[in-house]
BALOBA-1460 file (C-alpha; in Angstrom, 3 decimals):
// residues 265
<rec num="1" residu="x" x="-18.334" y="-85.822" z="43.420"/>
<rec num="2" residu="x" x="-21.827" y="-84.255" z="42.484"/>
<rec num="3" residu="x" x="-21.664" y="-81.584" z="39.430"/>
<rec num="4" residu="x" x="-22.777" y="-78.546" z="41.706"/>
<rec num="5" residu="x" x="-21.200" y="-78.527" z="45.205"/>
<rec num="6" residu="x" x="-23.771" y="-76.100" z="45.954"/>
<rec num="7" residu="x" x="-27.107" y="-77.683" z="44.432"/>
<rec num="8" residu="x" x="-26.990" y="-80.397" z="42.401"/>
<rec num="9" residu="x" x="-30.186" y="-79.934" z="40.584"/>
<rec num="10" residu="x" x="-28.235" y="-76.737" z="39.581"/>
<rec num="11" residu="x" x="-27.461" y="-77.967" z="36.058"/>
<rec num="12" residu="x" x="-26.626" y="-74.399" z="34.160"/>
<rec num="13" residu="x" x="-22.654" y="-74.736" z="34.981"/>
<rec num="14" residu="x" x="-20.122" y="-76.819" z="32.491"/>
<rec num="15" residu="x" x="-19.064" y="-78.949" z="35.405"/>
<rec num="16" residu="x" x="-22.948" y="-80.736" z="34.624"/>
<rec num="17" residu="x" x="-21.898" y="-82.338" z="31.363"/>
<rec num="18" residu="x" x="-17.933" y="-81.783" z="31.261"/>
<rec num="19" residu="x" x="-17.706" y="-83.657" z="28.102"/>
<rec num="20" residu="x" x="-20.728" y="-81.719" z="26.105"/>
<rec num="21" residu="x" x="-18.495" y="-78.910" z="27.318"/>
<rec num="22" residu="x" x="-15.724" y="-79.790" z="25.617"/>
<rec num="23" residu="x" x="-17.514" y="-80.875" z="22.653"/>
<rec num="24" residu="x" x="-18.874" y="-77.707" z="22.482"/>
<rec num="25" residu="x" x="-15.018" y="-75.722" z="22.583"/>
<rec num="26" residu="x" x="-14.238" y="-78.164" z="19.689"/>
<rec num="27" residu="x" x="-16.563" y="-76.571" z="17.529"/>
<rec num="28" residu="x" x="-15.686" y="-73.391" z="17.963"/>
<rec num="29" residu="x" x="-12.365" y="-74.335" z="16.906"/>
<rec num="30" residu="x" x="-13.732" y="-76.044" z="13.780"/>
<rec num="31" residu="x" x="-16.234" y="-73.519" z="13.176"/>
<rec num="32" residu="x" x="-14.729" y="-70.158" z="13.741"/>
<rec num="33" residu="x" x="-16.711" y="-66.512" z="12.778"/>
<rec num="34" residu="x" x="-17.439" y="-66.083" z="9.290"/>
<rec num="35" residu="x" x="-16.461" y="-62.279" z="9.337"/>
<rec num="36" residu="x" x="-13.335" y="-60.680" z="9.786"/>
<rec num="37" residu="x" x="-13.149" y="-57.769" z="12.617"/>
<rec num="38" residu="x" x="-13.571" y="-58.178" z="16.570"/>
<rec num="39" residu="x" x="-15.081" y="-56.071" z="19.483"/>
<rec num="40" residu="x" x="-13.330" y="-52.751" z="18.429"/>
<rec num="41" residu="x" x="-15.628" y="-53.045" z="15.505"/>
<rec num="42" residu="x" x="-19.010" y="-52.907" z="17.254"/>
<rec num="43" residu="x" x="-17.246" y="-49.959" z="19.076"/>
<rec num="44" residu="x" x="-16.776" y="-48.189" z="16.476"/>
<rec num="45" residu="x" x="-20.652" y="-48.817" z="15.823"/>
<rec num="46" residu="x" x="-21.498" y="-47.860" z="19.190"/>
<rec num="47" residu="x" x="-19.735" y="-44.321" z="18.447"/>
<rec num="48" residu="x" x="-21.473" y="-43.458" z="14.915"/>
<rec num="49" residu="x" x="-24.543" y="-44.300" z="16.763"/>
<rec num="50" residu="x" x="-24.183" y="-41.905" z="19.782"/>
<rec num="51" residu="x" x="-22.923" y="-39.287" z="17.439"/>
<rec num="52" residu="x" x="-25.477" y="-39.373" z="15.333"/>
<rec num="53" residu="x" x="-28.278" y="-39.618" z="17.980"/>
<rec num="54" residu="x" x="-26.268" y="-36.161" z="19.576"/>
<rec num="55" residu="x" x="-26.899" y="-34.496" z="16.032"/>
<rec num="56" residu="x" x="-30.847" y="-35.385" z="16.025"/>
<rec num="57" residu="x" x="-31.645" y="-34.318" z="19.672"/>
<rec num="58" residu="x" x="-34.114" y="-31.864" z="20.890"/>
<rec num="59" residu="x" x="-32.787" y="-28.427" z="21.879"/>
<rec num="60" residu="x" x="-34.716" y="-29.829" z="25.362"/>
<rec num="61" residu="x" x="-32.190" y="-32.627" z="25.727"/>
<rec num="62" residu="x" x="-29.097" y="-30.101" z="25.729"/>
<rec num="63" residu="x" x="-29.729" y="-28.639" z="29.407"/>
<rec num="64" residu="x" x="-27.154" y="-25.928" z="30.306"/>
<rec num="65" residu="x" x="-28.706" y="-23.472" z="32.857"/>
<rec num="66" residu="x" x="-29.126" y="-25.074" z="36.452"/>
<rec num="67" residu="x" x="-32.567" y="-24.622" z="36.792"/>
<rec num="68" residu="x" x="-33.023" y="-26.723" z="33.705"/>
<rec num="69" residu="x" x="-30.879" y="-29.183" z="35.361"/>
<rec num="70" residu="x" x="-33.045" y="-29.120" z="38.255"/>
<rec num="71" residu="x" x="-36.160" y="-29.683" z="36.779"/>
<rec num="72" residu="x" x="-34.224" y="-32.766" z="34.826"/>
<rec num="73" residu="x" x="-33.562" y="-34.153" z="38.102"/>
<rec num="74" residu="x" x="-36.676" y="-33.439" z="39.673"/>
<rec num="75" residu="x" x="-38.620" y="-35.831" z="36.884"/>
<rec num="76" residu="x" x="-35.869" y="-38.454" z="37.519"/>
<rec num="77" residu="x" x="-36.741" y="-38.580" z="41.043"/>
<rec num="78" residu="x" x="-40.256" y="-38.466" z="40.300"/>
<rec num="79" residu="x" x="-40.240" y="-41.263" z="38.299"/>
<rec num="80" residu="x" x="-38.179" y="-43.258" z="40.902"/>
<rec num="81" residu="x" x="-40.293" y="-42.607" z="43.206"/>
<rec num="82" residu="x" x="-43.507" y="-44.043" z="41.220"/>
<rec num="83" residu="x" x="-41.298" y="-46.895" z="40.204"/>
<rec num="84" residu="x" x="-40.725" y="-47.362" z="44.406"/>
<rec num="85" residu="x" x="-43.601" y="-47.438" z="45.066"/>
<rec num="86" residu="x" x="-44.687" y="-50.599" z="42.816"/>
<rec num="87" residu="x" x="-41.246" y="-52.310" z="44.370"/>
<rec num="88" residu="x" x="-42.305" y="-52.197" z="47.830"/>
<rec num="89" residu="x" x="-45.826" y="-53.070" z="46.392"/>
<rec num="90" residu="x" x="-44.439" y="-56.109" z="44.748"/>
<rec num="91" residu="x" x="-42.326" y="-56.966" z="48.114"/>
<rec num="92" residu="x" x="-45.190" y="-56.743" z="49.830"/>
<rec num="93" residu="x" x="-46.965" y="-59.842" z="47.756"/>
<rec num="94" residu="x" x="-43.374" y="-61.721" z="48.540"/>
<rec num="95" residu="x" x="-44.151" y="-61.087" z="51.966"/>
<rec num="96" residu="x" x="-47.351" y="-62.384" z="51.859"/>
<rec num="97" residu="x" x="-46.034" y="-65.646" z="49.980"/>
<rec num="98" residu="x" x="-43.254" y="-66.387" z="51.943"/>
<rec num="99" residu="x" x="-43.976" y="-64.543" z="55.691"/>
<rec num="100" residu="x" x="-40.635" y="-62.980" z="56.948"/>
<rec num="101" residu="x" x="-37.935" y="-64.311" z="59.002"/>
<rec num="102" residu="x" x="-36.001" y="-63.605" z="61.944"/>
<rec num="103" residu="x" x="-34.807" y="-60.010" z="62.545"/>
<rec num="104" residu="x" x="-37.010" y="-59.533" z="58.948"/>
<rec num="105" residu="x" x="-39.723" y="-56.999" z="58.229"/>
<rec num="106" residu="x" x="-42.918" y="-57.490" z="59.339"/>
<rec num="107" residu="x" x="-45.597" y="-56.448" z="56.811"/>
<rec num="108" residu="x" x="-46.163" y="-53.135" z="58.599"/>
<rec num="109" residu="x" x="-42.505" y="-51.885" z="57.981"/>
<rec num="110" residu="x" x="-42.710" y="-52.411" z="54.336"/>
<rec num="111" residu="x" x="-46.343" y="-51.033" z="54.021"/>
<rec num="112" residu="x" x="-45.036" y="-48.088" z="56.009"/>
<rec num="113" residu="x" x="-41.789" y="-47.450" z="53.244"/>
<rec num="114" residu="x" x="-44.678" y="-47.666" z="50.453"/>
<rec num="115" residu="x" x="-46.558" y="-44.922" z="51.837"/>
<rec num="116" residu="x" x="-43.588" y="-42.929" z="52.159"/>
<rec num="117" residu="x" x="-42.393" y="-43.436" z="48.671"/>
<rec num="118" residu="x" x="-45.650" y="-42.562" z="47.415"/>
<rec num="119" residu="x" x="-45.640" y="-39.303" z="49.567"/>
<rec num="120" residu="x" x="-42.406" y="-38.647" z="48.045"/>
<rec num="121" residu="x" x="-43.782" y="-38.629" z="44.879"/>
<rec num="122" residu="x" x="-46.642" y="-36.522" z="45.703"/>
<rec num="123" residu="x" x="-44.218" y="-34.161" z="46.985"/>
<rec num="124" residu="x" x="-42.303" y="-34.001" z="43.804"/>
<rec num="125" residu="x" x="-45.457" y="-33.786" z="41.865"/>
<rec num="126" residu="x" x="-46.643" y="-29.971" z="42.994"/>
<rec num="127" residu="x" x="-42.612" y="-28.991" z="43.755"/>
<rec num="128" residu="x" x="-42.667" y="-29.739" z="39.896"/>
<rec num="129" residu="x" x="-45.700" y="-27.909" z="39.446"/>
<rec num="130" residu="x" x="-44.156" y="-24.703" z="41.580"/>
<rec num="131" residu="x" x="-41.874" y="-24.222" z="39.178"/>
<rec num="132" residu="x" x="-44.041" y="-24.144" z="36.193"/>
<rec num="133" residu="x" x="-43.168" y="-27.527" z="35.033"/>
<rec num="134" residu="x" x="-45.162" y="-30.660" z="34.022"/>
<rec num="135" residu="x" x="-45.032" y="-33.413" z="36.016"/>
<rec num="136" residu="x" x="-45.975" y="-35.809" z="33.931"/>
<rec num="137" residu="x" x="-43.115" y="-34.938" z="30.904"/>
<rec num="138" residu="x" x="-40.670" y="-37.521" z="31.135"/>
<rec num="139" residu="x" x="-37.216" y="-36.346" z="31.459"/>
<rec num="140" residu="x" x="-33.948" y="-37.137" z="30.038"/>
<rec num="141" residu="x" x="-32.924" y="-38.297" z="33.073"/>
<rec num="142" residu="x" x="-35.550" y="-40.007" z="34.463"/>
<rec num="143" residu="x" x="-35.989" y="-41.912" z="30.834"/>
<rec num="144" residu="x" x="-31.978" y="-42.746" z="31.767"/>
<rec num="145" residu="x" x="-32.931" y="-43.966" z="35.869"/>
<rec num="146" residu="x" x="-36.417" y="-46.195" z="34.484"/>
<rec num="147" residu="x" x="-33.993" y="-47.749" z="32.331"/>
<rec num="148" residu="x" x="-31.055" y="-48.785" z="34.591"/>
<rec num="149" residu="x" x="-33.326" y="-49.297" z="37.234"/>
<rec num="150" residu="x" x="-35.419" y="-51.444" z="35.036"/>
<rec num="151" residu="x" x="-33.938" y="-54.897" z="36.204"/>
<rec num="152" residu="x" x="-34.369" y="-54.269" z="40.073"/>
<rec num="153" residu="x" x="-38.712" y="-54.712" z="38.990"/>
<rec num="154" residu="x" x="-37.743" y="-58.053" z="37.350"/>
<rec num="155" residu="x" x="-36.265" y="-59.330" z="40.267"/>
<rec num="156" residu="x" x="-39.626" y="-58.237" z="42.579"/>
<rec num="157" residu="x" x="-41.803" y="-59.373" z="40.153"/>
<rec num="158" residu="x" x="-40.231" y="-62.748" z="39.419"/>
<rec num="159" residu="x" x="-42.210" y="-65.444" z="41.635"/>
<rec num="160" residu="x" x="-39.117" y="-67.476" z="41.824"/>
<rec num="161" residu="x" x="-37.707" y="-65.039" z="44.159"/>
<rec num="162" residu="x" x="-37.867" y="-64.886" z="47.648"/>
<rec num="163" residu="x" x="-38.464" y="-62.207" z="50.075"/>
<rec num="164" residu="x" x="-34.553" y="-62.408" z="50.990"/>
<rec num="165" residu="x" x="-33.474" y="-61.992" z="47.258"/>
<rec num="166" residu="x" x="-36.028" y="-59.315" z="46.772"/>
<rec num="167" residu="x" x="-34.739" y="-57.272" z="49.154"/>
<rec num="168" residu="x" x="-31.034" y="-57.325" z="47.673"/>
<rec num="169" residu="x" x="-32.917" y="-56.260" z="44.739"/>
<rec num="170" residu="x" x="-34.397" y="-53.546" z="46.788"/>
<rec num="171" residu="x" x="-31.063" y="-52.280" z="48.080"/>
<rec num="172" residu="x" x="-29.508" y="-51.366" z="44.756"/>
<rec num="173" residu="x" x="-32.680" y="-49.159" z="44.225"/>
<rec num="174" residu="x" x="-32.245" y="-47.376" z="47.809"/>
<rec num="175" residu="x" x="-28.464" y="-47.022" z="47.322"/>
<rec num="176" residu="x" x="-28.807" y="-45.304" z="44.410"/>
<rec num="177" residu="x" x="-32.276" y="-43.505" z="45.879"/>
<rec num="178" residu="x" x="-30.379" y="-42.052" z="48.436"/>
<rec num="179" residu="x" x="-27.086" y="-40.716" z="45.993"/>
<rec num="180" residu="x" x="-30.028" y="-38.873" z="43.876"/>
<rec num="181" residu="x" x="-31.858" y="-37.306" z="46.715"/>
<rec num="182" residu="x" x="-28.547" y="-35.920" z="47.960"/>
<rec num="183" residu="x" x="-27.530" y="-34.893" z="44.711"/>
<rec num="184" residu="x" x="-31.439" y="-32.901" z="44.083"/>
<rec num="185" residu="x" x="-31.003" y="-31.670" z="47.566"/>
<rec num="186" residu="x" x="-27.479" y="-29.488" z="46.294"/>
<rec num="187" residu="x" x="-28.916" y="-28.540" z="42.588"/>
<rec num="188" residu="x" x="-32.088" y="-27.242" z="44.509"/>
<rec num="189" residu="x" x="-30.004" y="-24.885" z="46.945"/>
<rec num="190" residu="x" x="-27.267" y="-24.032" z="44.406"/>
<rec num="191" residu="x" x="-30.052" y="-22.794" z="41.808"/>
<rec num="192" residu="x" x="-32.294" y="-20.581" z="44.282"/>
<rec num="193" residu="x" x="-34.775" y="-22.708" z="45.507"/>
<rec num="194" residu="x" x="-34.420" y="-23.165" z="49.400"/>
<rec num="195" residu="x" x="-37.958" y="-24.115" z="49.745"/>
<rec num="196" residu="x" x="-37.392" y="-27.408" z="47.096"/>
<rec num="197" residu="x" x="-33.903" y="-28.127" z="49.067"/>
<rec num="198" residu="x" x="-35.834" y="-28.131" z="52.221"/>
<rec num="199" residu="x" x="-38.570" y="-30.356" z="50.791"/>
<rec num="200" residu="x" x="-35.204" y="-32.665" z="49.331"/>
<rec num="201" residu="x" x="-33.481" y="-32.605" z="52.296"/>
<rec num="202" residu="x" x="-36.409" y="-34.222" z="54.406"/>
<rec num="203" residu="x" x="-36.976" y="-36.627" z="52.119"/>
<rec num="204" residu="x" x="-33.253" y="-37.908" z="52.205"/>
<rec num="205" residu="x" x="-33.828" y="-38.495" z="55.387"/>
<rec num="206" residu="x" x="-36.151" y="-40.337" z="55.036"/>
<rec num="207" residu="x" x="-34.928" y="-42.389" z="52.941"/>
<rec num="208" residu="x" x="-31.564" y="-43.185" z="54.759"/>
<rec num="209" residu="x" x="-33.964" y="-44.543" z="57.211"/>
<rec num="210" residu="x" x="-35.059" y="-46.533" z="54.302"/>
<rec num="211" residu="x" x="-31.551" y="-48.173" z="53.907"/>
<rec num="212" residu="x" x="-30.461" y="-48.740" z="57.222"/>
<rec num="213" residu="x" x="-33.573" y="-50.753" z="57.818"/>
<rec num="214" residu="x" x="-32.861" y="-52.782" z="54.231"/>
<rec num="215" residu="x" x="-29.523" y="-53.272" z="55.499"/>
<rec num="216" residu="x" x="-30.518" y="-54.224" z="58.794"/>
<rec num="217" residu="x" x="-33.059" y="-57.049" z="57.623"/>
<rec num="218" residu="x" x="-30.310" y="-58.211" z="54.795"/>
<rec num="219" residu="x" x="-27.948" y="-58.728" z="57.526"/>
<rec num="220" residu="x" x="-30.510" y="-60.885" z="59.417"/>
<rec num="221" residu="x" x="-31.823" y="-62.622" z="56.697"/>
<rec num="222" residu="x" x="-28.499" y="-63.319" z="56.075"/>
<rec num="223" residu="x" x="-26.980" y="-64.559" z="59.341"/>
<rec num="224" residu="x" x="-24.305" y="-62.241" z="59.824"/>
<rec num="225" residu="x" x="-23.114" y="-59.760" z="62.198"/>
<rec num="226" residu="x" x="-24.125" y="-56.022" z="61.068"/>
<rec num="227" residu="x" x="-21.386" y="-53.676" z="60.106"/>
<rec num="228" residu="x" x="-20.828" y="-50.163" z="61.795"/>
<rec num="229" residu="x" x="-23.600" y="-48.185" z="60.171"/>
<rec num="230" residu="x" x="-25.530" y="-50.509" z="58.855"/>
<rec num="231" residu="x" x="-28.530" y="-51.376" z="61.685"/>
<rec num="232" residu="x" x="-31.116" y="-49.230" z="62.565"/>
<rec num="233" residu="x" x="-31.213" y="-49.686" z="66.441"/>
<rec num="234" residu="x" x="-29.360" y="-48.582" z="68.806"/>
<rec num="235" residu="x" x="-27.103" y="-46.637" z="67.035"/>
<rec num="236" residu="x" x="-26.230" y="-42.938" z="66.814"/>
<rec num="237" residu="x" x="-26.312" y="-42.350" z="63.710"/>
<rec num="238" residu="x" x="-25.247" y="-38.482" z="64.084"/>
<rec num="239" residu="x" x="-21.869" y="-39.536" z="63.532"/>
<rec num="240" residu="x" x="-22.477" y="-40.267" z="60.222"/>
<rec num="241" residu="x" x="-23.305" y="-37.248" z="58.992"/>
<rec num="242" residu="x" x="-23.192" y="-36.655" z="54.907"/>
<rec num="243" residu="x" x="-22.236" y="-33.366" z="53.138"/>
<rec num="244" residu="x" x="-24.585" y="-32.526" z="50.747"/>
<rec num="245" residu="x" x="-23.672" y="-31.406" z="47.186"/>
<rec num="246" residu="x" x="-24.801" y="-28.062" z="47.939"/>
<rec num="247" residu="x" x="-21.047" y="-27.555" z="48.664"/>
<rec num="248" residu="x" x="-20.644" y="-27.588" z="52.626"/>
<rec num="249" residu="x" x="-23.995" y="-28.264" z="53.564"/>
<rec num="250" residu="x" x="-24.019" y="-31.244" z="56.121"/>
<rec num="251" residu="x" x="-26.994" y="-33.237" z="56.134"/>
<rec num="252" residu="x" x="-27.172" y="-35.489" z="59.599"/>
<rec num="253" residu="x" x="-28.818" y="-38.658" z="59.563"/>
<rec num="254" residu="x" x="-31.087" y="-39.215" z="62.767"/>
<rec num="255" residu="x" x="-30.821" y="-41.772" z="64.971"/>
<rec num="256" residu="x" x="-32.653" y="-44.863" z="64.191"/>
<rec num="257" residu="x" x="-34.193" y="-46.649" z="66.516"/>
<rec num="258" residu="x" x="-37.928" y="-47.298" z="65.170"/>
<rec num="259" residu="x" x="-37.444" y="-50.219" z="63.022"/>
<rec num="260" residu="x" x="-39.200" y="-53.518" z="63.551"/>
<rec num="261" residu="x" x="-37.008" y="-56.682" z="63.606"/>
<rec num="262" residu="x" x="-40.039" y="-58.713" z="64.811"/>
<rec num="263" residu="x" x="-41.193" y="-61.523" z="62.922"/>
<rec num="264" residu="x" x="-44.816" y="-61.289" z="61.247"/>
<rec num="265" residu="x" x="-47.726" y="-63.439" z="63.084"/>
């Protein structure tokens, strides 16, 4: 019976050297930790830390109003959006490495998401600048988003990765592109600013376009049926319509029917 039922040149599970293995528990028993104290130690670290770093802050970290919140958000999705923009980029060389496959993207679909990340940005750039902010401060939040987001770039940028694994890579950044657009969209109208939500709003949909079609090519690339709500063709997606966080709002997703399941020549 090989090792690793599912590649045995897969040697990073026990199962490859089940004796080292147990050598390997024996020593821990021989050799336990030097120091007395366990995990609710380093929490108690953790909390010092945080309280500390809540004492040093900036009076700019502590935002109260909303339209302080706003602009917070604002430079998180304007970050995002930069930081799209090099995914798609860096999808783009998979793509060329690897072609597509079928019911993929062709190179067109992901060159036309680029260009619509980067007008996103541009967008957020002079709504920024409308409210007599700078664009180019880095927020709270957006220093919080480049962070967590920071992995999703390693996976795009790895060349051991293939198109198909990039683009799972590229669906935790849409899911949580598309939960931060909605949210923006309600801060924007619940602060004043109709003309920002408006800007928001179009850009949401845009990019639950965006996720449908990852969705849609995951399912392909995958070999399995697609769920309700998850293609992009011939669906009515009306039905599916989201509330925003304005508080009653509904924002309806159009139907999809535009994306490009053909294979790349």
């Amino acid at each position: 019976m090989p090792a690793n039922r599912t590649s045995p040149a897969n040697r990073t599970g026990v199962a490859a050297a089940p004796d080292r293995a147990a050598q390997m528990i024996s020593a821990v028993e021989e050799f336990p930790p030097t120091s007395d104290g366990n995990a609710l130690a380093v929490a108690a670290v953790r909390v010092q830390y945080a309280r500390e770093s809540a004492e040093q802050e900036p009076d700019r970290l502590r935002l109260t109003d909303e339209t302080s919140l706003l602009l917070d958000k604002l430079g998180e999705r304007l970050a995002f959006e930069r930081t799209g923009t090099r995914l798609y980029e860096a999808l783009l060389s998979k793509f060329d490495a690897y072609g597509s496959f079928e019911g993929g993207p062709s190179r067109d679909d992901i060159t036309l998401i680029l260009s619509e990340e980067l007008r996103h940005f541009r967008m957020l750039v002079e709504q920024v600048k409308s409210l007599g902010a700078d664009p180019t401060e880095l927020t709270p939040a957006a220093n919080v988003q480049l962070t967590a987001s920071h992995g999703v770039g390693q996976v795009l940028v790895d060349p051991r990765t293939t198109l198909l694994q990039s683009l799972e890579a590229i669906l935790m950044a849409e899911l949580a592109d598309n939960e931060c657009w909605e949210t923006l969209t309600g801060l924007a109208r619940l602060s004043g600013h109709e003309e920002v939500a408006e800007r928001c709003e179009e850009a949401l949909l845009t990019e639950q376009e965006h996720l449908e079609k990852v969705r849609s090519w995951l399912a392909a690339g995958q070999g399995r049926p697609e769920v309700e709500g998850e293609g992009v063709e011939g669906q009515d997606l009306e039905e599916g319509s989201r509330r925003s966080a304005s508080g009653g709002r509904k924002i309806s997703r159009r139907s999809r029917s535009g994306a490009s399941g053909k294979r790349s020549s």
